[in-house]
Phi, psi and omega in degrees: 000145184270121166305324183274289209313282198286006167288330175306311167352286191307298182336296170308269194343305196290351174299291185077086161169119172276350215251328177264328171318299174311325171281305174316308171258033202011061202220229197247174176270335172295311204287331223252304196255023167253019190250298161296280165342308170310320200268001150290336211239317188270329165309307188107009194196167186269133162241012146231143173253128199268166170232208192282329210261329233149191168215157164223170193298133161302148177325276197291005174255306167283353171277317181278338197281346173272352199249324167286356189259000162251316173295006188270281161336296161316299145020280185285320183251004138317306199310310175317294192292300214300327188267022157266033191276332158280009139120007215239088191297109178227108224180198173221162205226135170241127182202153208256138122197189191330141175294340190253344166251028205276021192176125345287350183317291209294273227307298175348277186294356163289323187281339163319282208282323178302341189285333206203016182200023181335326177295345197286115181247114167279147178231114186219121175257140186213133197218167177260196224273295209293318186271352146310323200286316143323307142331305217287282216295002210247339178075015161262022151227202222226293174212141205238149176245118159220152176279157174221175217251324212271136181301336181230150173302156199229159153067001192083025182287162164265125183241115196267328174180148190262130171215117219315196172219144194230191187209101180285150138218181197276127159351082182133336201285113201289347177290284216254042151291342171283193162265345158231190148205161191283148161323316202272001174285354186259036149332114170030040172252119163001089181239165165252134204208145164287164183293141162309113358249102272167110142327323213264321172302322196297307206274344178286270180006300184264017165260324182303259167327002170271309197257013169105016202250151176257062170331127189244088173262102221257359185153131223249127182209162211221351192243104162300327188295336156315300180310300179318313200280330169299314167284336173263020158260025154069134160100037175156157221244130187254183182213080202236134176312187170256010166285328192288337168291304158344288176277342180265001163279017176270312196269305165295150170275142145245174194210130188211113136306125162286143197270119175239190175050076348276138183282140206223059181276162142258192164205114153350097168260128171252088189284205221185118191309148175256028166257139155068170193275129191269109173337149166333287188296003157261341172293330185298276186322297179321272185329309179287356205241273158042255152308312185292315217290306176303305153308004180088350177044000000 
């Protein structure tokens, strides 16, 4: 098989554009679909179809494309392990995570790794909980920083660190002025909640319905920065960590109670794609993510 030929393949897809594919590889847009076309003619089918937009992949373009985008991976990181035989990590590392931990954990370890792995290319994808959980399976990161529900790790995750749940509102808002408040204040009260489907909606549902409480989910967003803006414009409420808080307090007043009776903890996780052998440089990438996280990063 040509390495080169299907990496454009992966390319184009993630792209949708053969015209940005030409530019990433700096050569022409005739050259891009005369490249595709060899790899049509040896497929026997079109693997891509065009639109108003771009192109996207065809029934037979989406059937091959998970299975090359992992021998494509493997590939690389054969290539990768020989030449880390000298004990020296070098590659590219892919990882998903939270939108609330992107700060200070990733930035942390970006400065980490330029310092002291330079060969090492992080690649950070941000995603909510359900769609890490899809990477992961699909093997298109390496590894994820997410939260999990369960007091002991599962799948072979890591648990970097346990953390609370607060109940947000705007500056000035007398509910959330105390320093905690109990579960049952969320009675039919005004949330912002992330979109279905989301583990975290779940355990909120089924706490809700153990103790009889209605969740007024008054508006649904994947965007923290939404979330946020939404509650400091008053009259609804989020249920957010404290990175998240944390970041949405540089431009916002926010105002956040800890949600106790039942403390409404999670845990900080670090999984592990269950495809394939995880590289020198994921280990590398693991190990440092880790170190910080016990240290406090």
């Amino acid at each position: 098989m040509d390495y080169s030929a299907w990496k454009l393949f992966i390319d184009v897809s993630e792209l949708g554009s053969l015209t940005k594919a030409a530019a990433t590889h700096e050569t022409t847009q005739p050259h891009i679909s005369r490249r595709i076309g060899e790899l049509e003619r040896a497929c026997g089918g079109r693997l891509f179809q065009r639109t108003g937009r771009g192109v996207v992949l065809t029934e037979l373009g989406r059937r091959i494309a998970p299975r090359i985008r992992n021998w494509i991976t493997q590939t690389e990181q054969l290539a990768n392990d020989i030449q880390a035989t000298a004990g020296t990590p070098v590659g590219t590392v892919r990882m998903g995570i939270l939108p609330s931990t992107a700060h200070p954990l990733v930035s942390a370890l970006y400065h980490r790794l330029k310092q002291r792995y330079p060969l090492i290319q992080l690649i950070v994808r941000e995603g909510q909980g359900a769609q890490l959980e899809t990477w992961l399976d699909n093997g298109d990161v390496d590894l994820a920083i997410l939260y999990r529900h369960s007091p002991t790790p599962n799948h072979g995750d890591i648990y970097l660190s346990r953390v609370p749940t607060f109940l947000v509102g705007p500056a000035g808002d007398p509910l959330t002025r105390a320093e905690s408040v109990c579960f049952d204040v969320l009675d039919r009260l005004p949330l912002v909640l992330f979109c279905r489907p989301n583990s975290w909606r779940d355990r909120l549902d089924q706490l809700a319905a153990e103790r009889g409480l209605v969740l007024d989910v008054a508006a649904e967003a994947d965007s923290l920065a939404l979330q946020t803006r939404i509650v400091s414009d008053g009259g609804i409420y989020a249920l957010l960590g404290p990175y998240a808080i944390a970041g949405a307090n540089v431009e916002l007043r926010l105002q956040a109670a800890r949600v106790v009776e039942p403390e409404l903890s999670r845990h900080i996780a670090l999984a592990m794609s269950r495809h394939g052998h995880l590289s020198l440089a994921g280990r590398t990438v693991m190990k440092l993510i880790e170190d910080g996280a016990s240290g406090g990063w």
